[in-house]
N, C-alpha and C positions, 0 to 999 in steps of 0.2 A: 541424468535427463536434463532437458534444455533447461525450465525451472532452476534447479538447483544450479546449474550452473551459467544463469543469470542473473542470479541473488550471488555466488561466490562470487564472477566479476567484480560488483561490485564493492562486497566486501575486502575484496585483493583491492583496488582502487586505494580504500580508504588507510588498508594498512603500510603504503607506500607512500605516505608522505603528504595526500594531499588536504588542502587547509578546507576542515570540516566547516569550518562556520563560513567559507566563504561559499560552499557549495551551499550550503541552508541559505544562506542570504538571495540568493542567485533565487533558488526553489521556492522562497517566501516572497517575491518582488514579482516572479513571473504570473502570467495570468490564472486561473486556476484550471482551465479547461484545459490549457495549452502545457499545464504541469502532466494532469491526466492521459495526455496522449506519449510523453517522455518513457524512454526505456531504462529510466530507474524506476520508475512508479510501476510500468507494466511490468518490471522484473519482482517489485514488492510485491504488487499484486497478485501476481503468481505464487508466489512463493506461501501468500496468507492463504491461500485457494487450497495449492496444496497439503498446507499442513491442517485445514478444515474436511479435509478428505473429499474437495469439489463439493461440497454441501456447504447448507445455510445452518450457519450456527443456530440460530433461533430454530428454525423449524425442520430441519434435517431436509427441505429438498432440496435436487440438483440441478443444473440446470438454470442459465441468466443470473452466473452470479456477482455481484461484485464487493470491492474490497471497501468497508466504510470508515470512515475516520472515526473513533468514539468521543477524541478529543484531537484537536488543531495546536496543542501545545506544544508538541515535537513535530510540526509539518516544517519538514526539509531533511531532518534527520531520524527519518520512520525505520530507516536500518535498524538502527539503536534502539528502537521506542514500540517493537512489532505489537506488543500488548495492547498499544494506544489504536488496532487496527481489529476488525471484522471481517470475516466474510457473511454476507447475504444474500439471499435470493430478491429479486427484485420488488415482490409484491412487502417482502419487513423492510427493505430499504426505502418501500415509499411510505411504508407508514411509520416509520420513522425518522424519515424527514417531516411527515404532515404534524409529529409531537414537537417540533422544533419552533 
């Protein structure tokens, strides 16, 4: 399915040679919005989506979801780090931005 072979892309990518920390660097420098709109981040984000079963980790709905950082210590190489990532549904994604 496209998913999956979105996220391989990418992981084909990484295993041909190209220099991981300059791509983190690139992804760490860029804006943050303008990261979120990139087709590695919409390839991750899929892929967290999917394997959350299109549901909100916390509260099991579906529907408005998205992918949330639990931690920013691996932002650029979220490949690597998928643990460091969530899916939720919009309404635990704003209340837990509003605990921040």
């Amino acid at each position: 399915d496209f998913v999956c072979q979105s996220y391989n892309n990418i992981s084909y990518l990484y295993d041909y040679g190209i220099d991981t920390s300059e791509v983190e660097r690139h992804i760490r420098d860029m804006n943050y919005y303008d990261f979120l709109d990139t087709p590695y981040w919409k390839a991750i984000s899929r892929s967290i989506k999917h394997a959350a079963g299109y549901k909100c980790s916390l509260c099991g709905k579906n529907g408005n979801l998205r992918t949330h950082h639990r931690d920013y210590t691996h932002h650029g190489s979220e490949l690597y780090h998928r643990k460091d990532l969530i899916c939720l549904c919009d309404d635990c994604h704003k209340r837990f931005h509003d605990k921040e």
